[in-house]
C-alpha angles and dihedrals in degrees: 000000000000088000089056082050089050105040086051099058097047089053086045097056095041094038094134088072093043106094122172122240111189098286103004143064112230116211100208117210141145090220105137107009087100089063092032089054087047103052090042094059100037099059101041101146088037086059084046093066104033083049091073086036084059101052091047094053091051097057094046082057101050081049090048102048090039087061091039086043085053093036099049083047101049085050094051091045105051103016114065096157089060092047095054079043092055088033084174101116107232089243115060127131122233095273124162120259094028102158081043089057098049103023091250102182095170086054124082118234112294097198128185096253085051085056093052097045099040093046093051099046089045092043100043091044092044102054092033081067096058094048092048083047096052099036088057085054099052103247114135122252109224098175151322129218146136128278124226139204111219114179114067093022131337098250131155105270097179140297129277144206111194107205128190109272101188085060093034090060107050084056110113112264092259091051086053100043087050091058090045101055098036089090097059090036086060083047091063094037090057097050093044085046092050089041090064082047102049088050092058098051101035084057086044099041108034140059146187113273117154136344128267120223123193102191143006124251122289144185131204124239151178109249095217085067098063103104106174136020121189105350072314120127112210130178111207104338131196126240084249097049091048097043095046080048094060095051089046088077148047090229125055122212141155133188113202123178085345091300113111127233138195099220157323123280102169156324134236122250093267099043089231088108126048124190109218135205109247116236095243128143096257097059091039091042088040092217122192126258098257121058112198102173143025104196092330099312122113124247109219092172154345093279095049088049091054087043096054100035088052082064092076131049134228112290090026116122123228125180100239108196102210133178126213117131082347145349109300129185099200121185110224130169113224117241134209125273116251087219100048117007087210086074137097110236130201103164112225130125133216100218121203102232097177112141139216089217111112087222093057090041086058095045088049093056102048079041093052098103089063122072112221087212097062137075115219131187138198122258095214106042128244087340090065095046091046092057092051096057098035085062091037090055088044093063096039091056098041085061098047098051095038075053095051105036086068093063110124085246129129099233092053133077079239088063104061081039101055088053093057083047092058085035096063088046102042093039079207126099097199086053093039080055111044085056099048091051087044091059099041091057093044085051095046088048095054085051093060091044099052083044083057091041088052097049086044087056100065099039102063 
């Protein structure tokens, strides 16, 4: 509330630079073109070579959103369950207190003042791009300002640079297409520049703590060899027969080859395997993710946690601090190991969750300087954790805008840049235009689709 307040006053008292443009409302100002001239004319051969970085880049981006744009409409359209498991719908703007919104558990906060910062550094270096750009190219800069949206509440939509068009037109195509692209080229700049910053401060601010599990142990066995489910005796039983067994009951479990088991994880493809919970003391004790403590002393890592849990011996009991919703001491007696009955048993698994998909193999690679097996905490508290997010949402956002700007669509730097495209290869503007307007409707129209295929999603 107090930034409306702000923000209203400010276009109140300045309200002779503030014009109206169809659904927004334009604040009008030279601030920056000074800086903008200058670096455009001082690095003319610099701009020379990033000119042909930009367009390629462009071009890699306009690849790359058009096989996220399939893929995120093949998903909507044939997997409903992964859709109520995602819950957030595909077209949302960037609004503040988005995993609130949706109960996103697996998102870190998205809080207002993130709004606020992250808006303004995308959208300024954004825009600054195009004016140097276009600068370099010898298109005027008229001004540059802020747009705002008015009619639900006067908040800060992005930055502009309005350059002159009529210059800006008669440019060669490659001069056009630079400018164009320049935007999404500072976008990437920016994450790859935060990500070096997030790095830094992540190695100089955190610190192991605990280890993180993602399952509980599990064996692999045929399903002909269960023999009893739930004080039940069964004689070859079917997946559907075991399955509609377990729920039938408060208390899972499972006898298999005359070993018992906790559970059932899942079974192969042709229901002849079934992998089966352990009964081990973590499943049965339904300890939390994170494990802190092993009798009072700290877990760093996965190696620490072995060392330490090879000190005691089956049937022995150890005080595990663990945190989940909270911090949790759990008493838990230790069982013997499947594999050699000498040995303490806990029963989690560390799961390799690496993936073949081109989108996870990038995340794991900004992501690499964290281990997913281990817990880490902030030495300086939730500051420390703010700040964190708050660079981990900057570089997530500057992606995915850098991603979106470059769709063959009107509205979009990508759109302008996809004509010139069909324009070099048709050699026709009637025909540049005609495909152009071809794709941007075909676009709009699977947006409405997977919007339909969203809403149809949660209401099976």
């Amino acid at each position: 509330m107090l930034f409306i307040i702000i923000v209203s006053l400010f276009l109140y008292i300045k309200r002779d630079n503030l014009k109206r443009e169809k659904l927004f409302f334009l604040y009008r100002t030279k601030c920056g073109i000074k800086l903008i001239n200058s670096l455009g004319k001082k690095y003319q051969k610099t701009l020379k070579v990033l000119s042909y970085f930009s367009i390629i880049l462009g071009y890699i981006l306009m690849i790359g959103m058009a096989y996220l744009f399939g893929k995120m409409v093949w998903i909507y359209a044939f997997n409903a369950d992964l859709v109520r498991a995602i819950k957030v719908p595909p077209v949302i703007p960037l609004i503040p207190y988005l995993p609130k919104i949706f109960n996103l558990d697996f998102l870190p906060p998205f809080y207002f003042t993130y709004w606020i910062i992250i808006l303004a550094i995308i959208a300024i270096t954004h825009e600054f791009f195009h004016g140097i750009f276009a600068v370099y190219n010898h298109i005027k800069i008229k001004t540059t300002g802020f747009g705002f949206f008015p009619f639900f509440l006067p908040v800060l939509l992005a930055a502009f640079v309005e350059l002159d068009e009529k210059k800006m037109n008669k440019k060669s195509k490659f001069s056009q297409m630079a400018v164009l692209s320049a935007g999404t080229f500072a976008n990437i700049l920016t994450a790859i520049f935060f990500l070096f910053v997030l790095w830094i401060f992540f190695f100089l601010t955190f610190a192991p703590s605990g280890i993180i599990f993602n399952d509980y142990s599990y064996s692999v066995v045929p399903v002909a060899s269960i023999t009893m489910i739930n004080n039940i005796s069964v004689s070859n039983p079917s997946a559907d027969e075991i399955t509609s067994l377990m729920k039938n009951d408060s208390f899972n479990y499972i006898e298999a080859g005359g070993i018992r088991y906790s559970g059932i994880k899942a079974f192969s493809n042709d229901n002849r395997q079934v992998a089966l919970y352990d009964d081990a003391p973590a499943i049965n004790y339904n300890l939390s993710a994170i494990i802190l403590e092993v009798n009072g002393k700290k877990v760093t890592s996965t190696e620490t946690f072995k060392n330490e849990l090879a000190k005691y011996s089956p049937g022995e009991k150890i005080l595990l601090k663990t945190k989940g919703n909270g911090i949790k001491e759990t008493e838990v007696i230790l069982g013997k190991n499947p594999e050699n009955k000498n040995i303490p048993f806990l029963g989690i698994a560390f799961v390799n969750t690496a993936s073949d998909s081109f989108t996870k193999k990038i995340l794991s690679i900004f992501l690499s300087f964290r281990n997913p097996n281990i817990y880490y905490e902030s030495k300086f508290g939730e500051i420390g954790l703010f700040v964190y997010n708050l660079l981990w949402w900057l570089i997530l956002i500057s992606f995915s805008v850098a991603l979106v700007n470059m769709l063959p669509i009107g509205i979009f730097d990508g759109g302008k840049f996809f004509y010139l495209t069909m324009l070099g290869i048709t050699k026709n503007a009637k025909s540049a235009k005609r495909i152009f307007s071809f794709i941007s409707f075909f676009l709009f129209l699977l947006i409405i689709l997977v919007m339909f295929f969203w809403i149809l999603a949660f209401t099976k």
